[in-house]
Structure formats: structure tokens, C-alpha cells
C-alpha positions as CSV (number, residue, x, y, z in Angstrom):
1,X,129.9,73.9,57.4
2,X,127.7,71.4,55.5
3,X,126.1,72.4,52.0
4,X,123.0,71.9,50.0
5,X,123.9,69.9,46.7
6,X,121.1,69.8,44.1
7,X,121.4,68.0,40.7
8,X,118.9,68.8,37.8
9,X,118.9,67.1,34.7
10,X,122.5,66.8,34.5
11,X,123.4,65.0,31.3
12,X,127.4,64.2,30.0
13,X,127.9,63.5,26.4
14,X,131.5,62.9,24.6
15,X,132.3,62.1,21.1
16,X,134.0,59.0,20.6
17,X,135.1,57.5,17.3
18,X,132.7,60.4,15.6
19,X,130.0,59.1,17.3
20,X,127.9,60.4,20.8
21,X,128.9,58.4,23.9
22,X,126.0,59.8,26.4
23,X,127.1,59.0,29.6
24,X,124.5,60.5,32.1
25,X,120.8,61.0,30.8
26,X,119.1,63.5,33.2
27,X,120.2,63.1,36.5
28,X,118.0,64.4,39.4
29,X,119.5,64.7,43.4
30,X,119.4,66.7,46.0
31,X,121.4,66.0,49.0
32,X,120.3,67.8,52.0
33,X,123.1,70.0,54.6
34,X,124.8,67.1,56.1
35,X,123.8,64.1,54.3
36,X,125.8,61.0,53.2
37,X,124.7,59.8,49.9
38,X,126.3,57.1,48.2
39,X,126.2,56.2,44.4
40,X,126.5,52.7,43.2
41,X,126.4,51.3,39.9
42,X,128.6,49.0,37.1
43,X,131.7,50.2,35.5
44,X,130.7,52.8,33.3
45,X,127.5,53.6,34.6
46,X,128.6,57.1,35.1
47,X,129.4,57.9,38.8
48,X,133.0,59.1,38.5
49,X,131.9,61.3,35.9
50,X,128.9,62.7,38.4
51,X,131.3,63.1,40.8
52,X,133.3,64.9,38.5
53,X,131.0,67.5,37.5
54,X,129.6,67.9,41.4
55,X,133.2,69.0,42.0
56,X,133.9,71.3,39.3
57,X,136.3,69.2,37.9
58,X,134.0,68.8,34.4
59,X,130.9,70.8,33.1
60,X,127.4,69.1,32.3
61,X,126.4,68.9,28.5
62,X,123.2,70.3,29.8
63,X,121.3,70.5,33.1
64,X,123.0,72.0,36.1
65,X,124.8,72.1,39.7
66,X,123.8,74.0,42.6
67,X,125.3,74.3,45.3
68,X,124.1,76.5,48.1
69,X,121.6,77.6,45.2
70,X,124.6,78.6,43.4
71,X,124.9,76.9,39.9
72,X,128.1,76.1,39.2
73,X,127.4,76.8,35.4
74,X,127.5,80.4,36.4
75,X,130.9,80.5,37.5
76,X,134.3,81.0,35.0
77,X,137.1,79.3,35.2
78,X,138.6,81.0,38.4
79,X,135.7,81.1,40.6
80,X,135.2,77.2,39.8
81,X,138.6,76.9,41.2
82,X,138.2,78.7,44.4
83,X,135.2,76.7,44.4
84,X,137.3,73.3,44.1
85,X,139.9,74.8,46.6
86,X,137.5,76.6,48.9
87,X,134.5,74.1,49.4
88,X,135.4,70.6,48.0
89,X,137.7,68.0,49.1
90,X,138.7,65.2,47.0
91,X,139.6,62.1,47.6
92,X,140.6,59.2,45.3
93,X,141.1,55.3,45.0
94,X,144.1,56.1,43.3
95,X,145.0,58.5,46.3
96,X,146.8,60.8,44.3
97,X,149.5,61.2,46.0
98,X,152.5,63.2,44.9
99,X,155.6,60.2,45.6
100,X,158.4,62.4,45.9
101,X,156.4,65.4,48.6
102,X,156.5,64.0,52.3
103,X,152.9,62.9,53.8
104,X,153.0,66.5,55.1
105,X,154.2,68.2,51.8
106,X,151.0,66.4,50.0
107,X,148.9,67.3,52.5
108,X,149.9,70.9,52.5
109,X,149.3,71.4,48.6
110,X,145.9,72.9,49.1
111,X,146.7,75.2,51.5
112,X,149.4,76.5,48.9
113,X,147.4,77.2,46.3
114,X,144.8,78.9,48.8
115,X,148.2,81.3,49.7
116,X,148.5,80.3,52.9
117,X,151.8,81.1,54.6
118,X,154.4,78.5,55.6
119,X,153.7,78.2,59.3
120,X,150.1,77.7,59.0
121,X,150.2,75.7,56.3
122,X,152.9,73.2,58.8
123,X,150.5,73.7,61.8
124,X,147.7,73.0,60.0
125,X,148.7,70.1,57.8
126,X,150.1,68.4,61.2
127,X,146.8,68.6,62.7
128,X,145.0,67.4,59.5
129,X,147.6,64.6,59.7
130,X,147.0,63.6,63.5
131,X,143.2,63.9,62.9
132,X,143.5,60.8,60.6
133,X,146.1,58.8,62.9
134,X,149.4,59.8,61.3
135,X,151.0,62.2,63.6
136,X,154.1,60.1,63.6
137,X,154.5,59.9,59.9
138,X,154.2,63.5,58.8
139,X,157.8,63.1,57.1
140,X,157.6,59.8,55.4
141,X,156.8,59.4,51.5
142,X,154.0,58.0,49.7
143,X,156.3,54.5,48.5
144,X,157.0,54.2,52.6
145,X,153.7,53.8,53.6
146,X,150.7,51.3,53.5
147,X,147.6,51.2,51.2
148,X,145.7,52.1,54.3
149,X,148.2,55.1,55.2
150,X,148.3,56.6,51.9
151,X,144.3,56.7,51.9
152,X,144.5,58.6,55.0
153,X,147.3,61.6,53.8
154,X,144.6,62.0,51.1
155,X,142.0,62.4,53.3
156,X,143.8,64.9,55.6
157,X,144.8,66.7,52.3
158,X,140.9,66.4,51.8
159,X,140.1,68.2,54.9
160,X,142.7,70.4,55.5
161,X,141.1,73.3,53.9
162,X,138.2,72.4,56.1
163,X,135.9,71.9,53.1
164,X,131.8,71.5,53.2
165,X,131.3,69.0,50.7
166,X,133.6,65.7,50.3
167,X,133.7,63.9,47.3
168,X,135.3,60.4,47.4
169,X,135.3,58.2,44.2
170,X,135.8,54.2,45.7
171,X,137.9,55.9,48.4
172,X,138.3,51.7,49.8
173,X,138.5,50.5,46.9
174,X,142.2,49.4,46.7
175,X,142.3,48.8,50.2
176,X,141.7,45.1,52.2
177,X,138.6,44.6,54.2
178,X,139.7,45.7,57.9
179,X,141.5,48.4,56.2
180,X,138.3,49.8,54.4
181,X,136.7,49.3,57.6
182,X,138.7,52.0,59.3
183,X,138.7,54.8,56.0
184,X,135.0,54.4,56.6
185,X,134.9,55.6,60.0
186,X,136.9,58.5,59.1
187,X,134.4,59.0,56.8
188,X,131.6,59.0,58.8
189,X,133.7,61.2,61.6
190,X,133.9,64.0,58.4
191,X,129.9,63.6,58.1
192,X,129.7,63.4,62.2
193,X,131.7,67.4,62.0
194,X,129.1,68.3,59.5
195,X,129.9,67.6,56.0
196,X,127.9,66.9,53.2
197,X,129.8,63.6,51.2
198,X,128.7,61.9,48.2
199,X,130.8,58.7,47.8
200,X,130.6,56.6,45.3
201,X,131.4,52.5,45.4
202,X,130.6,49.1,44.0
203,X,130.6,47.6,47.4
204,X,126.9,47.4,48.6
205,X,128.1,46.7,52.3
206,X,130.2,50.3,52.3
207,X,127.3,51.9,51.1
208,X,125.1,50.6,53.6
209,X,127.4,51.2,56.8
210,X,128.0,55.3,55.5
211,X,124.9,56.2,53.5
212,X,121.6,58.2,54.3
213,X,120.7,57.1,51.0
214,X,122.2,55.2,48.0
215,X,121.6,56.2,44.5
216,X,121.8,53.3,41.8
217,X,123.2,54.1,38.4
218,X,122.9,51.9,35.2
219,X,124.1,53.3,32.1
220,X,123.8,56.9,33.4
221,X,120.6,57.2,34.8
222,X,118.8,56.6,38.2
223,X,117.2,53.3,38.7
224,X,116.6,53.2,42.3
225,X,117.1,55.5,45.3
226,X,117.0,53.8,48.9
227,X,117.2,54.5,52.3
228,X,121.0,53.6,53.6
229,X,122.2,52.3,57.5
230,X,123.4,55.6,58.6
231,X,120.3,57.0,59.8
């Protein structure tokens, strides 16, 4: 299941005002099959926008993505979509949620796009859903459940299409302490079936209790790479 991630002198420029806004110089990593690596840094030190590009959501200004020795910059449009569909999973601080789909209509939303009949998409969004603790609010909407709750229908919808690499951007980050606590064991049961994750966060204590390694970003390049608690 798990994936090889290497990063090679990925850099991200946009134009702002007529002027270059370069927003990550050269960035090196490789993550090995399996591995949690976390990525801290300031506001606007350029992790979302790593993340980003790792899932095929944005393309480099130069340098390049591989993943499984596949670069990413060799794929159109439509492959970096099955891509995004096929190997990622995604999950947000925002959660994403759609607020007027049922926890299990959200969930399912992967598995539609992938053209997965109705029945399986059901069965499997239900298990996805039980997997995270929420078998008993498969039919309730985003505005009728908790911070905490919410996080976990975007995990599920992260994992339903069983996916090799998850990518979660401050996935605690609008969540209290205890209930941080408990997305970061689901987090580390993802990594304990195999998955590679790369997670980024500003909290230095979630990074230590989920991360192999933690990668420190200021202004968009590496400054530090350490060993993390999850060894």
C-alpha cells in the first residue's frame, strides 16, 4: 500500500503585484514506503503549498515529484487526477466538508468520481465511517456534528478509496487539545496499515507524537530535518 515520495529541487513562484513572490527555493525530501514526516514552519513558509504540489493539486515552477519513481510532471491533466483520486487522500483543517451531503454522502464523493456503483460506494463509505468511530452518524450533516466529528468524515472520505499516501494540512488545527489527541491516533492507525503521510503543523508537540521525522520550513526552504517520537 505505502509509496515512495521523493522531492528534488522543487521551487513555487507566483507573480504578485507584477512582482516574483518565490515561495519554495529548492526543496529536497524523500520519504521512504511507510514513513510519517511532518513539516513545520511560520505562516507562509510554504508547507501548504508543498503539500499542494505532493498531491497534484499545483505544479512546481521547476524541480519535480516522484512518486513510485514516477514524476508527476510527466502526467496531463487526467492522469494527475486519477492520481489524486487513485493514490492520495486529503485531508484539511478546514475539513472540507460539503454542509448540505450527509456524513456518508461526503464520504462517498471519492468513490463517485472513481465510478463506483451505489452499493459499494454505501458499503464501503459505512465501513470508512465505522473505522473512524462514526458508525452511528452516517446520516447526520456537517452543521450537526462536532469539530472533532467533522475531522473524522474527512478522514474516512480520505481513506475510503484506500489511498497510499495521506496528505493532511494542520489536520488538528481547529480542534481543542483532547480532541487533537484522538485525530492523531487515527493518524497514526492510517501509518500503522501502511501509509505513507506527510502532515504538516505548527504544533511542535503533534509533530513529535506522529513523525519519523520533521522537516522545518522558513521562507520556503529547509532549515533543519530531525528525528521525530514515532520511531
Amino acid at each position: 500500500m505505502s509509496s515512495t515520495v521523493e522531492v528534488t529541487g522543487l521551487t513555487k513562484s507566483y507573480t504578485m503585484g507584477g512582482e516574483p513572490l518565490l515561495v519554495l527555493r529548492g526543496i529536497d525530501l524523500a520519504m521512504r514506503p511507510g514513513e510519517v514526516v511532518c513539516v513545520m514552519g511560520p505562516s507562509g513558509s510554504g508547507k501548504s503549498t508543498l503539500l499542494n504540489i505532493v498531491g497534484g493539486l499545483d505544479r512546481p515552477t521547476s524541480g519535480a515529484v516522484f512518486v513510485d519513481g514516477v514524476s508527476l510532471d510527466s502526467m496531463d491533466d487526467e492522469q494527475l487526477a486519477v492520481y489524486r483520486r487513485e493514490r492520495v487522500g486529503f485531508v484539511f483543517q478546514s475539513f472540507n466538508l460539503i454542509p448540505t451531503m450527509t456524513a456518508q454522502d461526503n464520504v462517498e464523493l471519492p468513490l463517485v468520481f472513481a465510478g463506483i456503483d451505489k452499493d459499494t460506494r454505501r458499503h464501503r463509505a459505512a465501513a470508512a465511517l465505522d473505522k473512524v468511530g462514526l458508525s452511528q452518524r452516517l446520516d447526520h450533516k456537517p452543521t450537526e456534528l462536532s469539530g472533532g466529528e467533522q475531522q473524522r468524515v474527512a478522514i474516512a472520505r480520505a481513506i475510503v478509496n484506500s489511498p497510499a499516501i495521506v496528505l493532511a494540512d494542520e489536520p488538528t488545527g481547529n480542534l481543542d487539545t483532547a480532541t487533537g489527541h484522538e485525530i492523531l491516533l487515527l493518524m497514526r492507525e492510517m501509518n500503522a496499515e501502511g501509509r505513507t503521510l506527510l502532515i504538516t503543523t505548527h504544533d511542535r508537540a503533534v509533530a513529535e507524537s506522529v513523525a519519523h521525522r520533521i522537516v522545518h520550513l522558513l521562507d520556503g526552504s529547509v532549515t533543519e530535518i530531525e528525528q521525530g517520537g514515532n520511531l
